[in-house]
N, CA, C, O and CB atoms as a CASP TS submission, in Angstrom:
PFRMAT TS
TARGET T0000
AUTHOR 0000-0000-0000
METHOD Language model
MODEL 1
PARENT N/A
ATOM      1  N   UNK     1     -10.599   9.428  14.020  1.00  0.00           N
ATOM      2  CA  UNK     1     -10.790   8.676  12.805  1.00  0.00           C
ATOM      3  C   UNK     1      -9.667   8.947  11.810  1.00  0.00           C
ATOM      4  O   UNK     1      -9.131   8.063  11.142  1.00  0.00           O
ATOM      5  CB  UNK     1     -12.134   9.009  12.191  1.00  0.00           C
ATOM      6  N   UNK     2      -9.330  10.349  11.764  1.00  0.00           N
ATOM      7  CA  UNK     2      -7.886  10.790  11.471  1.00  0.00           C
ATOM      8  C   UNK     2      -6.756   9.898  11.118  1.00  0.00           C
ATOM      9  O   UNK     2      -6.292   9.589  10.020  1.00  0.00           O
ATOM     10  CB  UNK     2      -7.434  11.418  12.536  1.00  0.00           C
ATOM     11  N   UNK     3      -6.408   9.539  12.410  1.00  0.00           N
ATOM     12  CA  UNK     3      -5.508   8.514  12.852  1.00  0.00           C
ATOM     13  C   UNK     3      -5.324   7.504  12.459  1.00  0.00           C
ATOM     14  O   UNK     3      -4.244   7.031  12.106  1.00  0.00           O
ATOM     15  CB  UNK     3      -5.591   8.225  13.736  1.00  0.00           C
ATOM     16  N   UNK     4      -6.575   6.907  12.460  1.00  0.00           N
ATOM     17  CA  UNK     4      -6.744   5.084  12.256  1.00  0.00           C
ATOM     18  C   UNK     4      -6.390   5.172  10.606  1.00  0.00           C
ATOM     19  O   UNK     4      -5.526   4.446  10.116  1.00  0.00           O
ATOM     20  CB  UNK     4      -8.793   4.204  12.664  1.00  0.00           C
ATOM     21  N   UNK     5      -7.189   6.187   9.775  1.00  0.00           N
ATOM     22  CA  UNK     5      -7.296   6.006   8.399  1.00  0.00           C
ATOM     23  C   UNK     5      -5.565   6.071   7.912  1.00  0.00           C
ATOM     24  O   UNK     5      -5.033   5.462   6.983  1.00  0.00           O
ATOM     25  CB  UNK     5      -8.396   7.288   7.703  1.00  0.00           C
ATOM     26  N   UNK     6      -4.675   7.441   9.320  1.00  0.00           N
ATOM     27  CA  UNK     6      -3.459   7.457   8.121  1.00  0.00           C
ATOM     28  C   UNK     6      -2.855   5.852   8.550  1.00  0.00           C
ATOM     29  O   UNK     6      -2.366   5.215   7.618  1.00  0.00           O
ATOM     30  CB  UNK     6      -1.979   9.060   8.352  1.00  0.00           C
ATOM     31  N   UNK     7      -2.878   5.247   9.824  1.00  0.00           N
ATOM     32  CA  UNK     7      -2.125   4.217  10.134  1.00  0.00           C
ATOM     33  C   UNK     7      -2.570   2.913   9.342  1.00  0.00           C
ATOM     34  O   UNK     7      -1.904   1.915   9.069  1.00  0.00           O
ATOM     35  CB  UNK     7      -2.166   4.071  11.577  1.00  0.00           C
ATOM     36  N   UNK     8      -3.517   3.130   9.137  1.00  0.00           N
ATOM     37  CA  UNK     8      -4.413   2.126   7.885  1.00  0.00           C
ATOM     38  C   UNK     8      -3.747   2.029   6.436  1.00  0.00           C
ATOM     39  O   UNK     8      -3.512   0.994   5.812  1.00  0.00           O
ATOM     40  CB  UNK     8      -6.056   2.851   7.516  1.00  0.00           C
ATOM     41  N   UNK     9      -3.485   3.412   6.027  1.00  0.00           N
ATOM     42  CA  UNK     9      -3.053   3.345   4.936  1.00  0.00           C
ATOM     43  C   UNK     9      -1.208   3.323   4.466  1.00  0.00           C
ATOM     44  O   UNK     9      -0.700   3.347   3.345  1.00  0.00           O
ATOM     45  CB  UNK     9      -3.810   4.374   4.505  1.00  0.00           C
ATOM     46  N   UNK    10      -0.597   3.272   5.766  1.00  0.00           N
ATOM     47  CA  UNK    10       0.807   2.928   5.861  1.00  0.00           C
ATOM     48  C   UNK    10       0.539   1.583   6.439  1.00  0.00           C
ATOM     49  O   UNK    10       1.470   0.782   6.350  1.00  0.00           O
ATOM     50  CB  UNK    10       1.791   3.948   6.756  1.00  0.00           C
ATOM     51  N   UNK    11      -0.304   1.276   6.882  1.00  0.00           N
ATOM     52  CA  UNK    11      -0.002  -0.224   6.999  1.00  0.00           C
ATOM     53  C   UNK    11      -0.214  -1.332   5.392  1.00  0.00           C
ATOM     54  O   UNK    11       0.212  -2.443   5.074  1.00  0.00           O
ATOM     55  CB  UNK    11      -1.197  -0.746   8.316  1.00  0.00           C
ATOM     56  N   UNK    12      -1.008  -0.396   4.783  1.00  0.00           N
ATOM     57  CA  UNK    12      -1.437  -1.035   3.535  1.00  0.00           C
ATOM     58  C   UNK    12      -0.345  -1.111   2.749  1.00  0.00           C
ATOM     59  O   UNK    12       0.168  -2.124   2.273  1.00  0.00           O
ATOM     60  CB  UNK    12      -2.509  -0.365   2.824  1.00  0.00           C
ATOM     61  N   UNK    13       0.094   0.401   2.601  1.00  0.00           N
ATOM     62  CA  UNK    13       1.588   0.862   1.793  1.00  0.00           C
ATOM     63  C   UNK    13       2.927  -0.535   2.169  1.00  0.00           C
ATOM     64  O   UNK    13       3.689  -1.102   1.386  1.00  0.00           O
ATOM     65  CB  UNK    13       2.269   2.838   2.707  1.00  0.00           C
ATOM     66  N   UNK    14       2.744  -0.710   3.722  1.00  0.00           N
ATOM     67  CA  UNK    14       3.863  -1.758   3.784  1.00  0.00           C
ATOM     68  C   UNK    14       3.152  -3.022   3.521  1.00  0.00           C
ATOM     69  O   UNK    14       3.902  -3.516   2.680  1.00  0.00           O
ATOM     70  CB  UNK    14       4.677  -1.816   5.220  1.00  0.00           C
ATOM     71  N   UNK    15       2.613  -3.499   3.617  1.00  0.00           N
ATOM     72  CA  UNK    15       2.047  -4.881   3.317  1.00  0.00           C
ATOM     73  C   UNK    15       2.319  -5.191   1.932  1.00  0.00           C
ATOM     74  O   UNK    15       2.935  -6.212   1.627  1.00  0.00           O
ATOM     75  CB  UNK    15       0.518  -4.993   3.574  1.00  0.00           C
ATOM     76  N   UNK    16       1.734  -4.055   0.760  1.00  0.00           N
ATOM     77  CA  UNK    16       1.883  -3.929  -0.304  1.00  0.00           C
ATOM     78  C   UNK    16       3.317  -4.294  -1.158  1.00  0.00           C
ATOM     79  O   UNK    16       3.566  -4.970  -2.156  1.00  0.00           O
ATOM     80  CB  UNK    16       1.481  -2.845  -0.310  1.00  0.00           C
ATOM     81  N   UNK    17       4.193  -3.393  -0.122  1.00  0.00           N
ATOM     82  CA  UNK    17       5.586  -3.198  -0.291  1.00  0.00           C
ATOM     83  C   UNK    17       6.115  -4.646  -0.384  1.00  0.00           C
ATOM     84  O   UNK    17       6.756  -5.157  -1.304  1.00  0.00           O
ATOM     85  CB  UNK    17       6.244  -2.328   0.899  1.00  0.00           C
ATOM     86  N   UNK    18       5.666  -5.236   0.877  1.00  0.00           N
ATOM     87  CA  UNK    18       6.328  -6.552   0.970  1.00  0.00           C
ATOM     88  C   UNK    18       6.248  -7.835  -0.057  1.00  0.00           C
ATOM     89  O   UNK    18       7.081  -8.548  -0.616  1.00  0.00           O
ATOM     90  CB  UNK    18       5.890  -6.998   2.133  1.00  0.00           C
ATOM     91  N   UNK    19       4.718  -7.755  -0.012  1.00  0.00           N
ATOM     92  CA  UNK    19       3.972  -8.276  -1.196  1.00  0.00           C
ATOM     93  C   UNK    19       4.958  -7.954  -2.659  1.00  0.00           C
ATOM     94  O   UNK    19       5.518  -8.813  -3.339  1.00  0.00           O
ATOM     95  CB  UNK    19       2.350  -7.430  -1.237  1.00  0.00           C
ATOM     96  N   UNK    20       4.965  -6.534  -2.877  1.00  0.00           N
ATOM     97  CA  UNK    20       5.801  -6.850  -3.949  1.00  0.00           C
ATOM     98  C   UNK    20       6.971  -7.453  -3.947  1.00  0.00           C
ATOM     99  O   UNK    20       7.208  -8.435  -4.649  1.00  0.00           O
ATOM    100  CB  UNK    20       6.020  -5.971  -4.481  1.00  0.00           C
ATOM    101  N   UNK    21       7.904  -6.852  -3.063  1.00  0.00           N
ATOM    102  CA  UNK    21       9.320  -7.507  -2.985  1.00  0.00           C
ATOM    103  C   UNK    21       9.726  -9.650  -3.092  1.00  0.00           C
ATOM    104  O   UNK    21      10.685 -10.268  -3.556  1.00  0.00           O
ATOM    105  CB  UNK    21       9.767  -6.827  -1.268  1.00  0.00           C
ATOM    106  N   UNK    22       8.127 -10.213  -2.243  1.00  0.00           N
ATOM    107  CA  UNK    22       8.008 -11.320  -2.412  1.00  0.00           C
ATOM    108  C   UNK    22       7.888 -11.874  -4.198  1.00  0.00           C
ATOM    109  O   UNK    22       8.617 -12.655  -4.810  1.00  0.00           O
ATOM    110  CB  UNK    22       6.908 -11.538  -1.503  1.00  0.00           C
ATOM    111  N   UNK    23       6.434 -10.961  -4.752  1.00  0.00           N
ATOM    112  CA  UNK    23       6.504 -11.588  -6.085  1.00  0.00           C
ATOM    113  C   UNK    23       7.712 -11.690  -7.336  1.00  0.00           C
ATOM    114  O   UNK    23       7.853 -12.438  -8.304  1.00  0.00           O
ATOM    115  CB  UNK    23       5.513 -11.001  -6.604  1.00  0.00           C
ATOM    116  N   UNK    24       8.404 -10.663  -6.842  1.00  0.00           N
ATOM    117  CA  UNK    24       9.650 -10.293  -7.513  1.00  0.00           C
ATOM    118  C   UNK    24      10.981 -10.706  -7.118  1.00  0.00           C
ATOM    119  O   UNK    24      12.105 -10.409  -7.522  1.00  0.00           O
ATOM    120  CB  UNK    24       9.715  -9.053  -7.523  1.00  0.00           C
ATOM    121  N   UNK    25      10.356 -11.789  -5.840  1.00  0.00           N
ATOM    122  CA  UNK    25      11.637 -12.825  -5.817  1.00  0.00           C
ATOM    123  C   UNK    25      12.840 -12.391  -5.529  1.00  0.00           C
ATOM    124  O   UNK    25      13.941 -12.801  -5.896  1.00  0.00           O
ATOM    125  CB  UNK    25      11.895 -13.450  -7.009  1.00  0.00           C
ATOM    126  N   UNK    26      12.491 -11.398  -4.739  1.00  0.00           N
ATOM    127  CA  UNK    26      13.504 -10.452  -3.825  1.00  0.00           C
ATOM    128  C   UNK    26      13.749 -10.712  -2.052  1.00  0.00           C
ATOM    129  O   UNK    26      14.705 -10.407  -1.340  1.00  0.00           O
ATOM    130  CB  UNK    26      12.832  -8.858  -3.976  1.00  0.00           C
ATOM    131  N   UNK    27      12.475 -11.388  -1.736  1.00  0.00           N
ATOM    132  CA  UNK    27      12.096 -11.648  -0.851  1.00  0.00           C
ATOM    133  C   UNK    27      11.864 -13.273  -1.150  1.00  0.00           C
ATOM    134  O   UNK    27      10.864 -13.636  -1.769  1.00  0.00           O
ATOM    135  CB  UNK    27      11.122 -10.730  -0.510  1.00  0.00           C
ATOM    136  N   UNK    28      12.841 -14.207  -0.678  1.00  0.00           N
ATOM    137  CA  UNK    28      12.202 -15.763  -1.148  1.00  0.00           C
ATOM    138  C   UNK    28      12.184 -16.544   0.226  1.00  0.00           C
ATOM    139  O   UNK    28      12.531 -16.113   1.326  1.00  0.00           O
ATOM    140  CB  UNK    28      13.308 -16.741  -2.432  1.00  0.00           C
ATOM    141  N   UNK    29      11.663 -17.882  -0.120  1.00  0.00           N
ATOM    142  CA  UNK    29      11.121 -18.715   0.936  1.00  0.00           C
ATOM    143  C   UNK    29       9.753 -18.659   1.155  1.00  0.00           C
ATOM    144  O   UNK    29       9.464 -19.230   2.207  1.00  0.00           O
ATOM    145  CB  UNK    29      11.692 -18.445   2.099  1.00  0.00           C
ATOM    146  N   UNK    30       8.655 -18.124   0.482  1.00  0.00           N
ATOM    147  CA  UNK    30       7.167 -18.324   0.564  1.00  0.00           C
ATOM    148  C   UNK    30       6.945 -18.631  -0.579  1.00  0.00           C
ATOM    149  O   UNK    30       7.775 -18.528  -1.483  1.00  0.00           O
ATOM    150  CB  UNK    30       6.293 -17.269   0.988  1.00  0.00           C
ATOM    151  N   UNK    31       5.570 -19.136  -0.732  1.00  0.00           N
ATOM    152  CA  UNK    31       4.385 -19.765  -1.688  1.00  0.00           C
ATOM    153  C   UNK    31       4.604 -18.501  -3.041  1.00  0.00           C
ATOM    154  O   UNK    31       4.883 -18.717  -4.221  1.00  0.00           O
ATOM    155  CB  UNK    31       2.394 -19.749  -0.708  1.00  0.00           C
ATOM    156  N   UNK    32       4.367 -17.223  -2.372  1.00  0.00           N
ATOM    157  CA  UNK    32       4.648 -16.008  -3.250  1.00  0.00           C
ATOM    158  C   UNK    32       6.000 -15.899  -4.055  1.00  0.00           C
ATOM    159  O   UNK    32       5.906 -15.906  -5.283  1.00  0.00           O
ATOM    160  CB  UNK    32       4.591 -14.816  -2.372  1.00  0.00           C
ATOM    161  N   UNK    33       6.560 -15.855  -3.797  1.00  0.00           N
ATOM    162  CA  UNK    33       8.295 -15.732  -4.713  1.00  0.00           C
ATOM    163  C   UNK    33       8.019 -16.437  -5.737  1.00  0.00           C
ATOM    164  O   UNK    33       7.713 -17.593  -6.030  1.00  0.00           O
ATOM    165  CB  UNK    33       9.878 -16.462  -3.987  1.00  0.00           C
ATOM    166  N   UNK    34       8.221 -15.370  -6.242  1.00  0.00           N
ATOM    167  CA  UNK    34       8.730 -15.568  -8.156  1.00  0.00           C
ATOM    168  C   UNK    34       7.186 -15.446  -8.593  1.00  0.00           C
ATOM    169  O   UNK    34       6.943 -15.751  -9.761  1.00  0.00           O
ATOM    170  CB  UNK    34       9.668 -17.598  -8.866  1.00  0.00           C
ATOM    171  N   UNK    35       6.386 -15.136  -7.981  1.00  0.00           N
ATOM    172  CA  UNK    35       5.036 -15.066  -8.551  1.00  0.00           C
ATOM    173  C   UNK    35       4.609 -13.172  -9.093  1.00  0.00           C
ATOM    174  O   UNK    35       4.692 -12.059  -8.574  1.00  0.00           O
ATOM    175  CB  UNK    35       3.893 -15.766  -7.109  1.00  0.00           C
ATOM    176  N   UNK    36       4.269 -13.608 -10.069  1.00  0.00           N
ATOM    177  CA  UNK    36       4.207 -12.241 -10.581  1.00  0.00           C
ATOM    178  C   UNK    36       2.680 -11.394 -10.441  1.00  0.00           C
ATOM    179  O   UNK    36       2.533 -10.179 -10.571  1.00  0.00           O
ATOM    180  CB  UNK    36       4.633 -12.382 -12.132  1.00  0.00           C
ATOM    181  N   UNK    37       1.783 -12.245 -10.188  1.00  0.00           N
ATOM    182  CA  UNK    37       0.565 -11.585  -9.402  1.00  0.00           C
ATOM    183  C   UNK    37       0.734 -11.253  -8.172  1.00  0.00           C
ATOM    184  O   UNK    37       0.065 -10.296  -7.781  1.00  0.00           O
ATOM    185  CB  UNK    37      -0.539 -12.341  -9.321  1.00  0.00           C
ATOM    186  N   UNK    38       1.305 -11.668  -7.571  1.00  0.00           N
ATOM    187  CA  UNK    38       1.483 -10.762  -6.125  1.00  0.00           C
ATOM    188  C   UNK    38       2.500  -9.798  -6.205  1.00  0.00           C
ATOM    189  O   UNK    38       2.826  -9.495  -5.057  1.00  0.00           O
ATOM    190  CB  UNK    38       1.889 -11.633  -4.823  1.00  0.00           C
ATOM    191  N   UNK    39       3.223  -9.110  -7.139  1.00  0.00           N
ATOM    192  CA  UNK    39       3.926  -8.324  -7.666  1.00  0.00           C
ATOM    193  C   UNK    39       2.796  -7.459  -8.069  1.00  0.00           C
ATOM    194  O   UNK    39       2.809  -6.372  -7.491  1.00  0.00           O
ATOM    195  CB  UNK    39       4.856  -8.857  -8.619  1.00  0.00           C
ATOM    196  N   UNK    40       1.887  -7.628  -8.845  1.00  0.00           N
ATOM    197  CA  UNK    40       0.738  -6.511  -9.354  1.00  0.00           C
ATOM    198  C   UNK    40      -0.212  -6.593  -8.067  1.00  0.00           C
ATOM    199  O   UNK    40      -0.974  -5.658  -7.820  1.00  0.00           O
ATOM    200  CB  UNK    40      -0.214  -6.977 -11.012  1.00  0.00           C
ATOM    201  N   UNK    41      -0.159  -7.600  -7.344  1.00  0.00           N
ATOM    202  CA  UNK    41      -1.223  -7.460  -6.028  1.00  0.00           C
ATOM    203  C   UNK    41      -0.621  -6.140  -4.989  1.00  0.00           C
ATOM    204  O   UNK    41      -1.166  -5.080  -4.682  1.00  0.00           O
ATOM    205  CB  UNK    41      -1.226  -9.201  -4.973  1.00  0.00           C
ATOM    206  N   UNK    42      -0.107  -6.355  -4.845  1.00  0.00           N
ATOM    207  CA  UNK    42       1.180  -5.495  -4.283  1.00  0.00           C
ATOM    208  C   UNK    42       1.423  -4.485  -4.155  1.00  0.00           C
ATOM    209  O   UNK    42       1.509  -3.840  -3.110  1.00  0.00           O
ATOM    210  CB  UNK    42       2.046  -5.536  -4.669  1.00  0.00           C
ATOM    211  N   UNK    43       1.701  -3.919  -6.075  1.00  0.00           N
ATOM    212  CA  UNK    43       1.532  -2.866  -6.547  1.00  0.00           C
ATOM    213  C   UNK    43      -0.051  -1.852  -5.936  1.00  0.00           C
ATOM    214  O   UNK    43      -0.448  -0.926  -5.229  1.00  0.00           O
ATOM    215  CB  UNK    43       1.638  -3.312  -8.017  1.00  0.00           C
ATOM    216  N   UNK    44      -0.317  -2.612  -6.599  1.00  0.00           N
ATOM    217  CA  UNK    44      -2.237  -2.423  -6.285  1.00  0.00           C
ATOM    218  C   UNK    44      -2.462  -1.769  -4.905  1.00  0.00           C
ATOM    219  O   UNK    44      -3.035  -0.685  -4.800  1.00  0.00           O
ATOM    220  CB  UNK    44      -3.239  -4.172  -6.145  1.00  0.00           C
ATOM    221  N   UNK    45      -1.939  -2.544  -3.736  1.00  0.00           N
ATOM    222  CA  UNK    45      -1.791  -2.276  -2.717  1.00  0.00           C
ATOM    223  C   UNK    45      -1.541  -0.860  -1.906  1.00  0.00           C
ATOM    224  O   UNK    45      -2.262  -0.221  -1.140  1.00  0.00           O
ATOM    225  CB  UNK    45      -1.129  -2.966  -2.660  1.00  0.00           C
ATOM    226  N   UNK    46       0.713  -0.506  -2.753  1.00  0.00           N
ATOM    227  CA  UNK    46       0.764   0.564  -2.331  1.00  0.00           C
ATOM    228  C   UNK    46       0.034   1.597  -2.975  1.00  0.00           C
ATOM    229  O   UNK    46       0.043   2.698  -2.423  1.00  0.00           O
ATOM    230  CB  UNK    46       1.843   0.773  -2.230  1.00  0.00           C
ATOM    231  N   UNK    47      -0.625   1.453  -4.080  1.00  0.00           N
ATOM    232  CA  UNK    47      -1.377   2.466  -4.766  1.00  0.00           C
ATOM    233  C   UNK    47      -2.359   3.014  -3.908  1.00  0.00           C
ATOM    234  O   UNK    47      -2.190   4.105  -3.364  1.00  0.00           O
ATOM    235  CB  UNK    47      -1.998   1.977  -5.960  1.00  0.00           C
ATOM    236  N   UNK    48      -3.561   2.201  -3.725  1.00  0.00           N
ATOM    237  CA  UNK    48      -4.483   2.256  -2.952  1.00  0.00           C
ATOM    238  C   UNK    48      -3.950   3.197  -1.262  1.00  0.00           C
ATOM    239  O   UNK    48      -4.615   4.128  -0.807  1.00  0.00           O
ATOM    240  CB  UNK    48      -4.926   0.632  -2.904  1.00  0.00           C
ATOM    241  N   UNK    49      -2.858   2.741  -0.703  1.00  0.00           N
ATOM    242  CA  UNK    49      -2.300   2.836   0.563  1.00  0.00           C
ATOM    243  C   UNK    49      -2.305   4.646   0.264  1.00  0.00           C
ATOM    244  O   UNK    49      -2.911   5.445   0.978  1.00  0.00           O
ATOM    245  CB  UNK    49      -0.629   1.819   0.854  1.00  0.00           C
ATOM    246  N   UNK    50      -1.674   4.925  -0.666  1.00  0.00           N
ATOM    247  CA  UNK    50      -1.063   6.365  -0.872  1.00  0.00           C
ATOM    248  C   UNK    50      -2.185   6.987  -1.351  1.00  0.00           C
ATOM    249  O   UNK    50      -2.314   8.187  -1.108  1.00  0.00           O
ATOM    250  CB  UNK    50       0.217   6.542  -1.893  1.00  0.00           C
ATOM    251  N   UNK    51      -3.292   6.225  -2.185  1.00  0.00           N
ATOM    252  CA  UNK    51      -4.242   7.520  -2.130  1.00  0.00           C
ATOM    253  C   UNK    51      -4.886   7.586  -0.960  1.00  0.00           C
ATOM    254  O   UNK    51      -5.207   8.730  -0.636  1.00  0.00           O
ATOM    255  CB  UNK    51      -5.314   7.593  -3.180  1.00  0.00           C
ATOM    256  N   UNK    52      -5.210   6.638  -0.142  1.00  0.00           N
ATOM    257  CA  UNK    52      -5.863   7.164   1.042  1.00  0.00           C
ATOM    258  C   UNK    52      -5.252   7.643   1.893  1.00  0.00           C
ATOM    259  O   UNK    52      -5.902   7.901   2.906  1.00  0.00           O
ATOM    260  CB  UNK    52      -6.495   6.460   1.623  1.00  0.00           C
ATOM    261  N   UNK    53      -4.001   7.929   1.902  1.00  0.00           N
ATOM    262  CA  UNK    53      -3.114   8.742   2.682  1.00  0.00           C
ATOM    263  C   UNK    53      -3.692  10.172   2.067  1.00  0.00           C
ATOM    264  O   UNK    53      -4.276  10.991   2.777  1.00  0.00           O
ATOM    265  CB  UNK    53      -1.357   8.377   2.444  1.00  0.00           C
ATOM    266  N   UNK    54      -3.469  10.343   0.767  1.00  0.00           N
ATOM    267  CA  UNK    54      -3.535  11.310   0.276  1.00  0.00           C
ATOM    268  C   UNK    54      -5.031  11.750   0.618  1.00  0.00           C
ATOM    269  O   UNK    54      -5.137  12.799   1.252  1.00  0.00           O
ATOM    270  CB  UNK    54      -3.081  11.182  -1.013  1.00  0.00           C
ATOM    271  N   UNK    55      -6.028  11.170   0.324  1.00  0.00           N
ATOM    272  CA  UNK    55      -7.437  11.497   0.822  1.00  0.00           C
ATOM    273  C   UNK    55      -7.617  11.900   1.925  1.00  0.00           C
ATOM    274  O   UNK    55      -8.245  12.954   2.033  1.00  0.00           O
ATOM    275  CB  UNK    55      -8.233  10.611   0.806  1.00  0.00           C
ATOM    276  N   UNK    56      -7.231  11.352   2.894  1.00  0.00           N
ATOM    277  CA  UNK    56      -7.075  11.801   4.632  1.00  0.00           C
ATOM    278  C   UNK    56      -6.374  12.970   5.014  1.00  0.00           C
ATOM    279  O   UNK    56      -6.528  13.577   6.074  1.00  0.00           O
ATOM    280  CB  UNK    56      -6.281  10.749   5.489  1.00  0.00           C
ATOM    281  N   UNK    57      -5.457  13.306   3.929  1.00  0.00           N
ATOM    282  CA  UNK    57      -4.534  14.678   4.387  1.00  0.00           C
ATOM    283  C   UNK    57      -4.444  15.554   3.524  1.00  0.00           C
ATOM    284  O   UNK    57      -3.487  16.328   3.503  1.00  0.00           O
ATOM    285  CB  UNK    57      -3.133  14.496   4.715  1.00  0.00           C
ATOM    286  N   UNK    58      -5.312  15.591   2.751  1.00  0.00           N
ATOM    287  CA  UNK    58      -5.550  16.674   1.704  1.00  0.00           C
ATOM    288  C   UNK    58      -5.833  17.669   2.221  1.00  0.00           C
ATOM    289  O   UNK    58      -6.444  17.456   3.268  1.00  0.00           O
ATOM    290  CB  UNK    58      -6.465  16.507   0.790  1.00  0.00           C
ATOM    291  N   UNK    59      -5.690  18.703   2.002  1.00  0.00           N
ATOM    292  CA  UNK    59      -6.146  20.440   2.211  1.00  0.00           C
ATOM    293  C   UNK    59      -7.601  20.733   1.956  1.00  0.00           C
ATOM    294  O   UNK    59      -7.919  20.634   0.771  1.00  0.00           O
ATOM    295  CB  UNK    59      -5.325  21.513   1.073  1.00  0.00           C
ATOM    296  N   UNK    60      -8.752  21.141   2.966  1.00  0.00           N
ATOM    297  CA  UNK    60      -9.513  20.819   2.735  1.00  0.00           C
ATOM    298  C   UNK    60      -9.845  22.454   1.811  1.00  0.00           C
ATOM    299  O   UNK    60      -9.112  23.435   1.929  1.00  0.00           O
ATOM    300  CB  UNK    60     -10.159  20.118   3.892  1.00  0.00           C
ATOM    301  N   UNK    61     -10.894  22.416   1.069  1.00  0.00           N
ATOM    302  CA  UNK    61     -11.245  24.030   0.443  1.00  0.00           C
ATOM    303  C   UNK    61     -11.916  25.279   1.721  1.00  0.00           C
ATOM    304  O   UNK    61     -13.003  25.012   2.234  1.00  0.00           O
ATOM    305  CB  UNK    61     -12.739  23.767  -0.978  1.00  0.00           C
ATOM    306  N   UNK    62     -11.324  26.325   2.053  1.00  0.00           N
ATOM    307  CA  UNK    62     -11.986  27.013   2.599  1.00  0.00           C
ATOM    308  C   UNK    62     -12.738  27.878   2.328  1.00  0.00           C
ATOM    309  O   UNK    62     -12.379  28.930   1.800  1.00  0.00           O
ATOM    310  CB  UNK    62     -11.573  27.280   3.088  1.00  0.00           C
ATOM    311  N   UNK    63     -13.894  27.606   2.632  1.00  0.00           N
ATOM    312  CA  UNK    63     -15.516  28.628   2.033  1.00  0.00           C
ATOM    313  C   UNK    63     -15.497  29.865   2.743  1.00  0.00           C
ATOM    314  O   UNK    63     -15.567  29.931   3.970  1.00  0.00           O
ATOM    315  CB  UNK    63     -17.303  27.876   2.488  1.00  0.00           C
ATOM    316  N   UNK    64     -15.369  31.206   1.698  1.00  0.00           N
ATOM    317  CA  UNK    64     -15.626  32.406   2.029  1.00  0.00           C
ATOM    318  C   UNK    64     -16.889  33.059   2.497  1.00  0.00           C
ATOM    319  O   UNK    64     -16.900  34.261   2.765  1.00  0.00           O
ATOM    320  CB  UNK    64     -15.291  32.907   1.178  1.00  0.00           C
TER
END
């Protein structure tokens, strides 16, 4: 379950990524370019991506 969650959340991180690069019209030729909600969609995205990276690989507390 490990696994799936970190590949889940780098897949999110890039989707995100792309997503932004599209709204910011860095990335053109789709419906998205130049759109500035899929720039905050995006954002949103890698956010989400990196905390559940971070959630999945956190250090867990060890009980004495």
């Amino acid at each position: 379950m490990k696994i799936f969650k970190n590949i889940a959340g780098i897949f999110v991180i890039l989707l995100g990524g792309l997503w932004m690069l599209q709204g910011s019209n860095i990335i053109t030729g789709s419906p998205m370019s130049d759109n500035k909600e899929w720039l905050v969609i995006g954002a949103m995205l890698v956010i989400f991506g990196a905390v559940l990276l971070y959630m999945n690989n956190r250090p867990t507390a060890r009980l004495h």
